[in-house]
C-alpha positions in Angstrom: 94.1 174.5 80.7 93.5 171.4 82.1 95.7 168.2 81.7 94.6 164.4 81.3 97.1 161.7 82.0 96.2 158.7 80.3 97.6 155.3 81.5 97.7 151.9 79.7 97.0 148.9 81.7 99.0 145.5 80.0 96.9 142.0 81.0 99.1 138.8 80.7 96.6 135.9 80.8 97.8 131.9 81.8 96.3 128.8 79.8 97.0 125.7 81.1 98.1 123.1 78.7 98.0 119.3 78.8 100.9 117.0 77.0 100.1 113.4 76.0 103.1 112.6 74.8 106.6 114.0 74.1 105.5 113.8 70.4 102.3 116.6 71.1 104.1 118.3 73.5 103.3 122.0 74.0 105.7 122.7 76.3 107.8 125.8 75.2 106.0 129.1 75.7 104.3 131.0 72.9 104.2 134.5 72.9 102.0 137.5 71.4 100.9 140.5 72.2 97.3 140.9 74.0 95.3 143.0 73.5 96.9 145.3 70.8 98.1 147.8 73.0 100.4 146.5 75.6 104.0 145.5 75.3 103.9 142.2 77.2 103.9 139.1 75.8 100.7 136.8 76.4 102.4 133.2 78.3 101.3 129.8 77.6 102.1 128.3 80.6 101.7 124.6 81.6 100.0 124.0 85.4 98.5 120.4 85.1 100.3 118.2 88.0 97.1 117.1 89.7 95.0 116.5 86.6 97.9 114.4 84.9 98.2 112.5 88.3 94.7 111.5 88.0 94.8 110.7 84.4 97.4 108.6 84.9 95.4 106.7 87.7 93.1 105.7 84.4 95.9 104.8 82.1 95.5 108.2 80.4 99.0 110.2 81.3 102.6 109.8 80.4 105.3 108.1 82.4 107.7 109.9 84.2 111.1 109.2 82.0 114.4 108.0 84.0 116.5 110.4 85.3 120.1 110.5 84.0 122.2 109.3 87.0 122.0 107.7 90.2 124.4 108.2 93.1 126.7 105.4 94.2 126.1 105.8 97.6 122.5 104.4 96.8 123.4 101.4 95.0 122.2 98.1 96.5 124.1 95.2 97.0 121.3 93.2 97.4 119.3 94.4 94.3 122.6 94.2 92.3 123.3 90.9 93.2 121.8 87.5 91.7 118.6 86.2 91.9 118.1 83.9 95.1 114.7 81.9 94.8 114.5 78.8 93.9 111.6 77.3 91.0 110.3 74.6 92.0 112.0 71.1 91.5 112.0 70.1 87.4 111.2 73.7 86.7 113.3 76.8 85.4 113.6 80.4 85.7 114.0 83.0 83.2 113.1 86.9 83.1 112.0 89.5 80.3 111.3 92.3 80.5 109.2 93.8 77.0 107.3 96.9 78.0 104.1 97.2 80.3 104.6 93.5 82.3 101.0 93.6 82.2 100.5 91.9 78.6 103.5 90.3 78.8 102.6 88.2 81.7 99.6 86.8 80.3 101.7 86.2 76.4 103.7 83.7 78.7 100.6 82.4 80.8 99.6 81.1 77.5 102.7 79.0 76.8 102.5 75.2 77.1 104.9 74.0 79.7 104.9 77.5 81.3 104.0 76.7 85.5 103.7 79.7 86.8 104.6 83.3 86.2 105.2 86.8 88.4 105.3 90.2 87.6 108.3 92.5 89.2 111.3 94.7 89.2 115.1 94.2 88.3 118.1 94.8 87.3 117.8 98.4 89.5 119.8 100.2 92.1 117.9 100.1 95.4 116.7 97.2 97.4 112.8 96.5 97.6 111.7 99.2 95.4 107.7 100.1 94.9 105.7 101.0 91.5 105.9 104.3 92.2 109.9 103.7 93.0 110.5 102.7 89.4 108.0 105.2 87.6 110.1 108.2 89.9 112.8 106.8 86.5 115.5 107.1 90.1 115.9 103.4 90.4 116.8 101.9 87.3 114.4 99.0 87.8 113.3 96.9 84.5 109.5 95.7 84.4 110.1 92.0 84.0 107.8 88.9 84.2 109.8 86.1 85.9 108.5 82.6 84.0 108.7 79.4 86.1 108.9 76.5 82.9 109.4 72.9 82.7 112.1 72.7 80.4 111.1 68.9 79.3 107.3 70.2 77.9 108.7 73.9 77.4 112.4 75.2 75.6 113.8 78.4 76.6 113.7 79.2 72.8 109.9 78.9 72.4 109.6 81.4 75.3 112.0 83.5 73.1 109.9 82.8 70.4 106.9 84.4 72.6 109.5 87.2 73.9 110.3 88.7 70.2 106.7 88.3 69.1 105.0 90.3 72.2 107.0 94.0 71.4 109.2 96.0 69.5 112.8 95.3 70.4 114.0 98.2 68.4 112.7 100.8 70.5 114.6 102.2 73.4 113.0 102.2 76.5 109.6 102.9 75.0 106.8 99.7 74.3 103.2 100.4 72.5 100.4 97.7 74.1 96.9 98.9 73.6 96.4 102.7 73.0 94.1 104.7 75.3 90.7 105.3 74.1 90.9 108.9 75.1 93.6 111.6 74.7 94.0 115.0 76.2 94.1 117.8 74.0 94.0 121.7 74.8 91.9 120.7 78.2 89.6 118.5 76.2 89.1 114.4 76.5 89.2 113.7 72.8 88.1 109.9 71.6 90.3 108.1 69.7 90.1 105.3 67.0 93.0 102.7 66.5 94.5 101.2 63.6 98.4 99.8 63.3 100.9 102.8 63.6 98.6 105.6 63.7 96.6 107.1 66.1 93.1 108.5 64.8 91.8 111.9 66.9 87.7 112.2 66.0 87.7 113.8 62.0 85.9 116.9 63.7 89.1 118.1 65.6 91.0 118.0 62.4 94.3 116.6 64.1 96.6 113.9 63.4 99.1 112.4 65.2 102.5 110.1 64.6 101.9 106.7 66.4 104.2 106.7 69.6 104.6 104.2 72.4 102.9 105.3 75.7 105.0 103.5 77.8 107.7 105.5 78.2 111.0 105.0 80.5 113.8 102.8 81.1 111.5 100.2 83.3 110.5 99.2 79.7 113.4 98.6 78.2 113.7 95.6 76.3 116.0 92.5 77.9 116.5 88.9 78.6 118.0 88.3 82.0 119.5 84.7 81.7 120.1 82.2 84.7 122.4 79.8 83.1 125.2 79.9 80.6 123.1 77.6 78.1 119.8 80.4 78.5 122.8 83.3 77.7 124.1 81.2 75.0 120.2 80.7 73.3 119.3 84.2 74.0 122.1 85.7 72.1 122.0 83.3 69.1 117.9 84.0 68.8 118.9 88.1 68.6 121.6 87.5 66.2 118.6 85.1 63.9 115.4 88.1 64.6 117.9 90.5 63.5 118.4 89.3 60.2 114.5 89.5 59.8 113.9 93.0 60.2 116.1 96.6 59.2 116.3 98.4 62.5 119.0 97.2 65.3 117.2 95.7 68.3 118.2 97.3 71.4 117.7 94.6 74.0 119.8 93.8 76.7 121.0 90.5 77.6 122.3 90.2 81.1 122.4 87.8 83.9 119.2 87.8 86.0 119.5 89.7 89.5 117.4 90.0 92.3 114.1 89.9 91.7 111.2 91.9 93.8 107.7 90.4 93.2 105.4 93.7 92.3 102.6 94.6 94.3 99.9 92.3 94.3 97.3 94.4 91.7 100.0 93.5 89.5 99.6 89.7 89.4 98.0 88.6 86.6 96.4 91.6 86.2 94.7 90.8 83.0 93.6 87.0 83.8 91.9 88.9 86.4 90.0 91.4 84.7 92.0 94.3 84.4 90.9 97.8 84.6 87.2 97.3 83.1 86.8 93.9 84.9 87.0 91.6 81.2 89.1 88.6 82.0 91.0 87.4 79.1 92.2 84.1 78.8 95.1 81.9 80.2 94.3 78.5 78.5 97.5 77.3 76.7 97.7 77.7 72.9 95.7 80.6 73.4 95.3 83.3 70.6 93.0 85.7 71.3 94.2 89.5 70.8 95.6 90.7 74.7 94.3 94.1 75.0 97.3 95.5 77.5 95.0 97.6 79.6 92.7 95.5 80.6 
């Protein structure tokens, strides 16, 4: 009589996955069996470094979050200590920081009296960090726009004024500017339609999504970073007032201002000079046109 051994062969098959948010994430494994015969589990596994890196080139990806802790030995005196420039004479400092500095920048472009304005890092651990220092989430930087003002033409309470209009200072260390007009779902570029609070996939996927802020990580954390006792004094009083307007508890810091790094150059009035898709938008005082973050 002759024997047959029969054998079973088990496949286990890898899909990579892309996130666009913590909100969509598909990051913990689902498992079934495939095909009907084997005993292993089929792994959805996540393998999308490269591809996120050059999404978020375009705007596209998620921000790397802040780690938890930082070690002491790393702290900077000189990043911890105060601010050392000087405006020029009449003029005044003062720093926010409200999400993507991008937008931000060109809000306060727009105020009468304001004289000039950077984009930069603060309020972090190590001395003359980088943009890809502060988006590691190691350095504890803030994304701030440093506002030169003449305090006779300008107060420091209309640039507050401009400060609590320009974000949400309920959310911690997250800021919503202008959505991307793409998203990444299961490997495919999906287009996208915005309205306030939601975003809208195409009606032919079938999905839909909470609205979430895609700036994510403490470097947009909300805060005013004051220069004089009278600029704290101000600062706190306006929070106490915007608080009584609205039902959630505003998060933002208020701290004195510390040494600010100017950001790379790209950075500097980024949307006055035509952002990502080369539209300028407009500086001119008094200025109300929509600022569309991104360029």
């Amino acid at each position: 009589m002759l024997l047959l051994k029969t054998t079973t062969t088990t496949t286990t098959v890898s899909l990579p996955l892309l996130t666009i948010s913590s909100a969509l994430s598909l990051s913990k494994p689902t498992a079934f069996p495939f095909p009907p015969t084997t005993t292993r589990p089929l792994t959805l596994r996540h393998n999308t470094p490269k591809i996120m890196s050059w999404l978020g080139k375009l705007g596209f990806g998620t921000r790397t979050p802040a780690a938890s802790s930082i070690e002491a030995n790393n702290i900077s005196s000189v990043a911890q200590g105060p601010d050392d420039d000087l405006p020029a004479p009449g003029q005044q400092f003062a720093q926010f920081g409200a999400g993507c500095f991008w937008g931000v920048e060109l809000a306060f472009q727009r105020v009468p009296g304001v004289s000039k304005t950077e984009v930069g890092y603060t309020q972090g651990f190590t001395d003359n960090p980088s943009y890809n220092d502060i988006c590691s989430g190691t350095t504890n930087h803030s994304e701030v726009v440093r506002v030169q003002y003449d305090p006779k033409a300008c107060s420091f309470d209309s640039l507050l004024d401009c400060f609590w209009e320009r974000h949400d200072p309920t959310t911690l260390n997250r800021q919503q500017d202008s959505p991307p007009s793409l998203i990444m779902v299961h490997g495919l570029l999906i287009s996208v339609s915005y309205l306030p609070g939601k975003l809208l996939p195409d009606k032919s996927f079938g999905l839909s999504y909470a609205h979430l802020g895609n700036d994510v990580g403490t470097q947009y954390r909300s805060g005013i970073y004051f220069y004089t006792p009278e600029q704290e004094k101000a600062a706190l009083e306006s929070k106490e007032r915007h608080q009584q307007k609205i039902n959630r508890t505003i998060v933002t810091e208020i701290l004195p201002a510390k040494k600010f790094y100017r950001a790379e150059e790209y950075h500097q009035q980024y949307l006055a000079k035509g952002g990502r898709f080369g539209f300028k938008q407009s500086t001119n005082k008094g200025c109300n046109d929509p600022i569309r973050c991104y360029g």
